[in-house]
N, C-alpha and C positions, 0 to 999 in steps of 0.2 A: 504494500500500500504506500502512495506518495507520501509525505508530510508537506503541507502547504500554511499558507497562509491568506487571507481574503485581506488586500488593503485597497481600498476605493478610493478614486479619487474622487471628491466629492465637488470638485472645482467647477460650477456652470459656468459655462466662456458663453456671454451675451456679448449680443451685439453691441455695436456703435448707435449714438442716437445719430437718426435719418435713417438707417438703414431697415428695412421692411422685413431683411430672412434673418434667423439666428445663425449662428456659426455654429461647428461642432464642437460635439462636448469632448472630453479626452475619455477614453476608455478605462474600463475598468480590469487593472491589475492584480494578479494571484501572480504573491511571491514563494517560491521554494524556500521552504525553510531552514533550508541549510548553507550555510556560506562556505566557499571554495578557494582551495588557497589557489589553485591554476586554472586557468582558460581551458585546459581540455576536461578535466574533474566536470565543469559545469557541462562544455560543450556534450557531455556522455550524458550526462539528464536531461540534455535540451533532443538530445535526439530519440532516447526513451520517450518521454512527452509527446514529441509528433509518432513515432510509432506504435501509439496507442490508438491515435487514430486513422491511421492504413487501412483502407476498402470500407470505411466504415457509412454511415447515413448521412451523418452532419460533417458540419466543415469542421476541419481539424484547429486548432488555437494556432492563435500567429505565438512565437514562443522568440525571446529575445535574454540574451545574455547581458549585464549590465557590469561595469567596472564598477567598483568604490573605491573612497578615495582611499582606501587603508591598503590596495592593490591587492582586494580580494576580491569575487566575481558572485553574481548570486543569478538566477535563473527569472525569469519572470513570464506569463502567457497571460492572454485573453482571449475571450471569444465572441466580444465584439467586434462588428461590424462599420465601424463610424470611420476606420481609419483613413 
């Protein structure tokens, strides 16, 4: 079983006044809850993650790898749409 995390960004990016459409919102983030001392350590979860959903019904999560600044690496996906 994964260990995750649910963090939201709860940031609504409104428009400009005059302007009549909203802009998009940022998507909603689920971090791995484990931090990585190397880019490949994550990059092996980040690929687990998408091979979970291989042949499957829905679309699989967009899944991104993130640097911190302490130069350790943590996983992150969504499976929103808005991007």
């Amino acid at each position: 079983m994964l260990k995750y995390e649910i963090l939201y960004n709860n940031k609504d990016v409104s428009a400009k006044k005059g302007q009549g459409t909203r802009m998009k919102q940022l998507p909603k983030w689920i971090y791995y809850k484990q931090v990585f001392q190397s880019k490949f350590q994550a990059g092996c979860v980040k690929a687990k993650i998408e091979d979970n959903w291989v042949n499957g019904y829905e679309i699989g999560p967009l899944v991104e790898i993130k640097k911190l600044r302490t130069n350790k690496y943590v996983v992150r996906y969504t499976y929103d749409e808005i991007m």
